[in-house]
C-alpha positions as CSV (number, residue, x, y, z in Angstrom):
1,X,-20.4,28.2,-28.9
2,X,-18.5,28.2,-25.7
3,X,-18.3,24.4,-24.5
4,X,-19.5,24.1,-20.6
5,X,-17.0,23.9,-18.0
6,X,-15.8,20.0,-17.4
7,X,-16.5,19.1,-13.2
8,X,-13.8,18.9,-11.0
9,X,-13.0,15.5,-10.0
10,X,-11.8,15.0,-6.4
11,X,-8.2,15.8,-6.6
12,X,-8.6,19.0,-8.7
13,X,-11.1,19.5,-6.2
14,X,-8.7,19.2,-3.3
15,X,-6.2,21.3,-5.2
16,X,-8.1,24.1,-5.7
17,X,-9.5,24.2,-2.0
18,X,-6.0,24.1,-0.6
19,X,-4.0,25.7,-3.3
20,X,-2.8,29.6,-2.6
21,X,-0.2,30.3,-4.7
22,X,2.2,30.2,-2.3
23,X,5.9,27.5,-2.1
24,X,5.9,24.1,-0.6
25,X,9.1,24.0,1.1
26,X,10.0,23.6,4.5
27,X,9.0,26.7,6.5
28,X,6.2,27.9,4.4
29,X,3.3,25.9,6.8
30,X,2.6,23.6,3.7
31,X,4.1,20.7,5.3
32,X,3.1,21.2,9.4
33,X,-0.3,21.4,7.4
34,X,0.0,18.4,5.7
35,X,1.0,16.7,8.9
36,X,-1.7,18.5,10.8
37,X,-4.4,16.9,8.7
38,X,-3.1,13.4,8.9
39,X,-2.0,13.3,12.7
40,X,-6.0,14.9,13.0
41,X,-7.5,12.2,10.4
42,X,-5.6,9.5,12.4
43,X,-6.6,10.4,15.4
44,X,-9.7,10.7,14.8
45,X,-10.1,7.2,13.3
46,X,-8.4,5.7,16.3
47,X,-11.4,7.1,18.4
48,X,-13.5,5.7,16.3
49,X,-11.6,2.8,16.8
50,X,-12.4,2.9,20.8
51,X,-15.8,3.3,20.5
52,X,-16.5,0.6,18.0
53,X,-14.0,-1.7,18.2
54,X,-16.4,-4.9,17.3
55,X,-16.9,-3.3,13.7
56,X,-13.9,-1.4,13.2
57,X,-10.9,-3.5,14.6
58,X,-9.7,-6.6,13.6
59,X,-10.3,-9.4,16.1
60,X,-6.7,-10.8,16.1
61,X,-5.1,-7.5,17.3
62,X,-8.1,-6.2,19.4
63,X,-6.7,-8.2,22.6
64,X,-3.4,-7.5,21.7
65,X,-3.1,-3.9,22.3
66,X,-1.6,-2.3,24.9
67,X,-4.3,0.2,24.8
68,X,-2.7,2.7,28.1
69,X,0.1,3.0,25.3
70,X,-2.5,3.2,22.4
71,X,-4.5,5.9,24.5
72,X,-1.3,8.2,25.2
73,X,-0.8,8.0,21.4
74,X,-3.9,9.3,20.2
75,X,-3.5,12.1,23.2
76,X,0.1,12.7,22.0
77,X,-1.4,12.9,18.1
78,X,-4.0,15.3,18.8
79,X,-1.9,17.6,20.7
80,X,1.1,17.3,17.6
81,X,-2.1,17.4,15.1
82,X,-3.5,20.6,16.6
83,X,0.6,22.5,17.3
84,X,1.2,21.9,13.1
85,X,-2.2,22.6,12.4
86,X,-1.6,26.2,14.4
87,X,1.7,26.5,13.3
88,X,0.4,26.7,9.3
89,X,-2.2,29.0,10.3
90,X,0.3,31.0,11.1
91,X,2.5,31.1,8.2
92,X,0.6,30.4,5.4
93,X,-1.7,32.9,4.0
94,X,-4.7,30.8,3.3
95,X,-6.2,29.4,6.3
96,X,-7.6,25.8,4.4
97,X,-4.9,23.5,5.3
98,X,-5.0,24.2,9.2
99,X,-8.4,25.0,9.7
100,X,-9.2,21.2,8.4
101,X,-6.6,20.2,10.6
102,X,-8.0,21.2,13.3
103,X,-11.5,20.4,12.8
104,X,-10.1,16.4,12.2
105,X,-9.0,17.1,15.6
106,X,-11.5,18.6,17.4
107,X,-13.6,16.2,16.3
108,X,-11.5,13.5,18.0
109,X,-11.5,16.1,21.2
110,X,-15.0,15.9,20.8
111,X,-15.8,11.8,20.5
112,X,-13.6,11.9,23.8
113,X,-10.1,11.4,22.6
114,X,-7.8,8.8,24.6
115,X,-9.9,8.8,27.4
116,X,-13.3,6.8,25.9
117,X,-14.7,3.9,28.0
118,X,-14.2,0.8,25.6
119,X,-18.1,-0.6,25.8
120,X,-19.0,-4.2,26.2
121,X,-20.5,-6.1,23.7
122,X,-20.1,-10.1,21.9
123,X,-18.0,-9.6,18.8
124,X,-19.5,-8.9,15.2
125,X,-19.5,-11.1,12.8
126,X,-18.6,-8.5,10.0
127,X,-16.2,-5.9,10.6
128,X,-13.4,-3.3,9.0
129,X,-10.1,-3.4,9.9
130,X,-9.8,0.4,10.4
131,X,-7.1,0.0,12.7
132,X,-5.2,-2.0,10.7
133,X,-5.1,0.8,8.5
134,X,-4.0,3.5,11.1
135,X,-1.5,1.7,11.5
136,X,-0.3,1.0,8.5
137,X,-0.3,4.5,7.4
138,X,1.8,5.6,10.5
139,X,4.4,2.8,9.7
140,X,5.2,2.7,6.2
141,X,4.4,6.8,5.7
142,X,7.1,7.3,8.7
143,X,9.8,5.2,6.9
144,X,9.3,5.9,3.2
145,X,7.8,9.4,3.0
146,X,11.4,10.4,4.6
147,X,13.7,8.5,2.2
148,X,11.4,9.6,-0.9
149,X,12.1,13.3,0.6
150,X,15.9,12.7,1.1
151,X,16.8,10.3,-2.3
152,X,14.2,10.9,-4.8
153,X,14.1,9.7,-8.0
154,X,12.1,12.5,-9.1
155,X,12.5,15.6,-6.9
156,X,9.5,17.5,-8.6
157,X,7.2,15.1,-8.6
158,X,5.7,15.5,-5.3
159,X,3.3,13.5,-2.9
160,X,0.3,15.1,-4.7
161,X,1.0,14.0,-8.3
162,X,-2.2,13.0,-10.9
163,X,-3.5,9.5,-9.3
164,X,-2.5,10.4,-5.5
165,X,-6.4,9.9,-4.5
166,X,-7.0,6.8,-6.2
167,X,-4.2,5.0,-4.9
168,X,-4.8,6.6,-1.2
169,X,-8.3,4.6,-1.3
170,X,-6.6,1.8,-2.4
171,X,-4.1,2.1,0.2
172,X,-7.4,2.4,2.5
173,X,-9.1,-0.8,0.8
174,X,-6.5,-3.1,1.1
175,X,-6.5,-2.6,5.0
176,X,-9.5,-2.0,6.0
177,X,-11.6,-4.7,4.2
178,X,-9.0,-7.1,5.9
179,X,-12.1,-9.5,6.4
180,X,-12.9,-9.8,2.8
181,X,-9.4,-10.5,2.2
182,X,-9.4,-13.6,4.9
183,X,-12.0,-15.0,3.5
184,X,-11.0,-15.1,-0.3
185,X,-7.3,-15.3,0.4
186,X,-6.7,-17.6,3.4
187,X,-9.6,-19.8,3.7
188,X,-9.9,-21.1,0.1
189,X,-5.8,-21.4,0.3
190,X,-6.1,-23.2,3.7
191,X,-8.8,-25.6,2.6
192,X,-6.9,-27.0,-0.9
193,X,-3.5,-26.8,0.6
194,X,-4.3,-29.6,3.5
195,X,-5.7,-31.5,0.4
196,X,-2.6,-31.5,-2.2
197,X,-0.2,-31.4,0.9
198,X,2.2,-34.3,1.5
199,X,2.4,-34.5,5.0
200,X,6.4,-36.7,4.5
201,X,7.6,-33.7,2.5
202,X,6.2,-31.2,5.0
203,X,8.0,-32.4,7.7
204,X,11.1,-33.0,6.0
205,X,10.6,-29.2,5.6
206,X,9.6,-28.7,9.1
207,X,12.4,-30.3,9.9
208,X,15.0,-27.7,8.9
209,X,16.4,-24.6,11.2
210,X,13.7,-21.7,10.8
211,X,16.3,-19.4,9.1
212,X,16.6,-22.2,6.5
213,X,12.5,-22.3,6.1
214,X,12.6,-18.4,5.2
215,X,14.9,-18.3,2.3
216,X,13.2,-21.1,0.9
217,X,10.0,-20.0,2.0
218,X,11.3,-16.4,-0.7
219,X,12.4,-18.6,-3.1
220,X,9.1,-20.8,-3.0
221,X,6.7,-17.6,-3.3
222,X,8.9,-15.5,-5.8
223,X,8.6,-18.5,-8.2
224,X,4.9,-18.6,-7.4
225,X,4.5,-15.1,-7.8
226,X,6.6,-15.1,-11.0
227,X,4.1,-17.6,-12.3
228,X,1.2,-15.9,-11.7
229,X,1.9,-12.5,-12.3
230,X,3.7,-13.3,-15.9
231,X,0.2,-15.6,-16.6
232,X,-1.2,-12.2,-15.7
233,X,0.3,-10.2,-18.3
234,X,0.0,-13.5,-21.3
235,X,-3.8,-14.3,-20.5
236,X,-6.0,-11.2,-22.2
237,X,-8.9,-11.9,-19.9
238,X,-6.6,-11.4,-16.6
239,X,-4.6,-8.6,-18.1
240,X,-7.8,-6.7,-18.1
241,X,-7.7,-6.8,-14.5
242,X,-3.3,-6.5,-14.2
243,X,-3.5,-3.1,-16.3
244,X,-5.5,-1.7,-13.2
245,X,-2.0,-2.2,-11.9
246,X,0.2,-0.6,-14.5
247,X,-2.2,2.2,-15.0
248,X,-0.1,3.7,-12.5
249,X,1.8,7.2,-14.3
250,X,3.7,7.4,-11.4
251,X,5.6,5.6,-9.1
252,X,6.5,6.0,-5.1
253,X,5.8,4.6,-2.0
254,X,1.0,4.5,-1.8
255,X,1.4,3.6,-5.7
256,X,2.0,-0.2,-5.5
257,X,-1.5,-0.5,-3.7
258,X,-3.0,0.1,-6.5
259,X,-4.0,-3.5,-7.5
260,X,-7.3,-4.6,-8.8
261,X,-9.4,-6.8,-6.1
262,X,-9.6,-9.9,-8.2
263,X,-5.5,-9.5,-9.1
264,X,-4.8,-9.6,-5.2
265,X,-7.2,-12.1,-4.7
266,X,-6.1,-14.5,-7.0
267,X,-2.0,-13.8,-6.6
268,X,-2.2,-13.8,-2.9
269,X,-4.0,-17.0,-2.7
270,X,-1.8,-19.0,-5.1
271,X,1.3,-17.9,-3.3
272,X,-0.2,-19.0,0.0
273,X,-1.4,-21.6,-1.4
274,X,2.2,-22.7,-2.6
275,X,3.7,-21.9,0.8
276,X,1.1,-23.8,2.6
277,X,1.6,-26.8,0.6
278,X,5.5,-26.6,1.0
279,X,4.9,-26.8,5.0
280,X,6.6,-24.0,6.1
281,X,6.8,-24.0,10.0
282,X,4.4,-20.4,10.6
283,X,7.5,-18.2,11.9
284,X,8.7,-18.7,8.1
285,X,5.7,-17.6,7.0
286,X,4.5,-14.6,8.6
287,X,8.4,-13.3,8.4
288,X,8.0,-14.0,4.9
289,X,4.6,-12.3,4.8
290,X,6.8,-9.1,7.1
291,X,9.1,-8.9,4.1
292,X,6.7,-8.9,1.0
293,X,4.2,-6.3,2.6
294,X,7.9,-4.1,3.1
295,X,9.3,-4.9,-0.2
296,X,6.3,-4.1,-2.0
297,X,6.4,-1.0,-1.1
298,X,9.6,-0.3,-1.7
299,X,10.0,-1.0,-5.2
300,X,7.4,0.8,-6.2
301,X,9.0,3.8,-4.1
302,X,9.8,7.0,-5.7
303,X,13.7,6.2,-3.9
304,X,16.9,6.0,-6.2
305,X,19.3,3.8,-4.1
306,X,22.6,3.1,-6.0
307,X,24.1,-0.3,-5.0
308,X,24.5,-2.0,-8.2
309,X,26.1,-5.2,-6.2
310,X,23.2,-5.3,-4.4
311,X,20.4,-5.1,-7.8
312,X,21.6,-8.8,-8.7
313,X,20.3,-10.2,-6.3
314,X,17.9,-8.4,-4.7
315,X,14.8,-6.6,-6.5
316,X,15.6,-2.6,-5.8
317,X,13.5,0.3,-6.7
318,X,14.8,0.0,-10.4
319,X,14.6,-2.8,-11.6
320,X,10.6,-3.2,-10.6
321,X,10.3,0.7,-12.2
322,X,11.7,-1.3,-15.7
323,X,8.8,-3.7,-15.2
324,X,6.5,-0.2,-15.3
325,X,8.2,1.4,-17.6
326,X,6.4,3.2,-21.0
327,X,9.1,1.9,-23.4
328,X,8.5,-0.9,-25.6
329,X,12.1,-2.7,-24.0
330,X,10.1,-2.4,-21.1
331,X,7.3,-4.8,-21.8
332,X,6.8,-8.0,-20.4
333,X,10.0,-8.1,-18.2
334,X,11.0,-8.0,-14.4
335,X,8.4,-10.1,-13.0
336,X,9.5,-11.4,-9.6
337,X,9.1,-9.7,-6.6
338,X,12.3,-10.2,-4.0
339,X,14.5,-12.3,-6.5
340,X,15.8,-10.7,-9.8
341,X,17.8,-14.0,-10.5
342,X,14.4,-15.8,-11.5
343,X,13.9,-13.4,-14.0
344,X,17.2,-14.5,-15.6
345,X,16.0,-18.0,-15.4
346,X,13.3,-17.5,-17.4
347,X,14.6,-14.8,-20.1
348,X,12.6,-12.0,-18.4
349,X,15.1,-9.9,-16.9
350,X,16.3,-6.1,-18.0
351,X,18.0,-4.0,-16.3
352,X,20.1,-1.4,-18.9
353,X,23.0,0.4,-17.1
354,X,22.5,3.4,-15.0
355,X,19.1,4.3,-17.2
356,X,15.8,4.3,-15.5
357,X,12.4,4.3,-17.2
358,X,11.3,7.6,-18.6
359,X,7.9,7.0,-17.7
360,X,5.1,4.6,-16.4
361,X,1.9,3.9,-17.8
362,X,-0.1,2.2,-20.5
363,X,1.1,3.3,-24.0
364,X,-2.1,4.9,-25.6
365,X,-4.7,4.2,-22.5
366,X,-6.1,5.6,-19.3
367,X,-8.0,4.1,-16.4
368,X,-10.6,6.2,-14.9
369,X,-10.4,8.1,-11.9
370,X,-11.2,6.7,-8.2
371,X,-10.9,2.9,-7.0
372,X,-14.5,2.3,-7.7
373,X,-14.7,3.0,-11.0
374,X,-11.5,0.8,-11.6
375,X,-13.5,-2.0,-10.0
376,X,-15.3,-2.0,-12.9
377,X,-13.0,-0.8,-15.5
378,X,-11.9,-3.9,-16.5
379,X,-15.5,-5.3,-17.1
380,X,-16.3,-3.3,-19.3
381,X,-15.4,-3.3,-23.5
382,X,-11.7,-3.1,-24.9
């Protein structure tokens, strides 16, 4: 008996809606589709952006904004979104990849563009950080998206590889539900740190040239992190949580948000917690906190610099890909984030000449499809 069709989940979904057969190079409208669709999708939430900016902004950057510069930009978007969107009408056969485009945009034509009247209104006590998001995207897509394209590690695999989806909400998550992550990070870490804080030590700290307070602030956090993450991978009750993490079957620059809610939580608040009890002056801190949300992304990058003088000292793309890797050698190894010498500290570190990892995963296990359902993944029976 012939067994019934299995459903499409959302990227084969995608796929097949957008998929004609035809190359992916440059000239062939798959890419000034691409771009059409995400200029649109940007634009479009930035609009949304103006008209709800009490429950869709977050209230540190709201008055912060130069908004006659963030208006041009969403003007200048449309117009790029709608030109690429043409342009692959144009070239490629089927029609899918600009037509979408250009709906994304004319939607945002639609809601008013640039031009909408920001309304008046007290602040809302719950909000997303949707902005946060756009701009994120347009920051960290416009620097590694490029070097991924010109230095891959792995020329075929593609932006669209299995797990691109998933790790695109994450990507989404992580930004936009900013707010949850104040209140579970920062306020808890706030609130014990002024209580195990020694206020003679702090200012002995406080005491020493900025540039000073940021190396140690990296040293202080690393070790932190080191801690926690390698507690992570030895405790089976938080590993069920961690293995959201190396679910991941490939590697580039959206894969390293892929992190289970309670494994940011708990990391990112005992790492604040430690550089809060240190007494870091807050320039050290939030250019520490400029670095890690760069260098997170980039060792998770699909990006194959070679500077071997450089890997002893500082984590590159390889040596966190080790920490992925499928092999056995790779198990339990490369922990830190920014500092590979902690590693040799504590017996962790592996880093076999001129060999990268032939794969990424979980040996003999797959999570599920979609950030929600790898909310609850780990809940559920091993």
């Amino acid at each position: 008996m012939e067994q019934p069709a299995r459903p499409l989940n959302a990227e084969q979904w995608l796929a097949r809606v957008f998929a004609d057969g035809r190359p992916r190079t440059f000239g062939t409208g798959w890419i000034s589709g691409i771009l059409g669709i995400v200029l649109g999708l940007l634009a479009l939430f930035a609009v949304l952006c103006l008209h709800f900016p009490q429950y869709l902004t977050l209230p540190e950057l709201r008055s912060r904004y130069p908004l006659e510069l963030v208006r041009l930009a969403i003007d200048v978007g449309l117009l790029a979104a709608m030109a690429l969107a043409g342009l692959s009408m144009l070239l490629r056969r089927r029609k899918a990849l600009g037509v979408t485009g250009l709906v994304l945009a004319g939607a945002a034509l639609a809601l008013g563009a640039g031009g909408v009247e920001i309304p008046r209104g007290g602040a809302s006590a719950v909000y997303l950080g949707l902005d946060w998001f756009v701009l994120g995207t347009l920051s960290t897509a416009a620097v590694f998206v490029p070097l991924e394209r010109a230095f891959p590690l792995r020329a075929e695999q593609g932006a669209f590889r299995r797990g691109w989806l998933t790790d695109t909400q994450y990507f989404f998550a992580s930004h936009a539900l900013a707010q949850v992550m104040s209140v579970a990070v920062l306020a808890p870490a706030v609130a014990l740190g002024s209580l195990l804080a020694v206020p003679s030590a702090q200012s002995a700290v406080q005491s020493l040239p900025v540039v000073v307070q940021f190396a140690l602030a990296v040293l202080v956090a690393d070790l932190a992190q080191y801690g926690v993450h390698r507690a992570f991978h030895a405790v089976p009750f938080l590993w069920r949580f961690h293995k959201v993490h190396h679910s991941l079957e490939a590697m580039d620059w959206i894969a390293g948000s892929r992190l289970h809610l309670v494994d940011v939580i708990v990391t990112r608040g005992l790492v604040l917690l430690a550089l809060l009890v240190a007494g870091f002056a807050d320039t050290a801190v939030y250019a520490y906190l400029a670095l890690v949300s760069f260098h997170a992304v980039f060792i998770h990058a699909n990006f194959a610099p070679r500077a071997a003088w450089l890997e002893r000292w500082i984590a590159m793309p390889r040596f966190h890909h080790w920490h992925h890797g499928i092999e056995p050698e790779a198990r339990d190894v490369n922990f830190a984030v920014h500092l590979p010498m902690i590693d040799r500290w504590f017996g962790t570190h592996h880093m076999p000449d001129d060999r990268w990892p032939s794969g990424y995963g979980i040996a003999g296990e797959r999570a599920p499809e979609g950030w929600a359902r790898q909310l609850v993944w780990p809940l559920g029976r091993t």
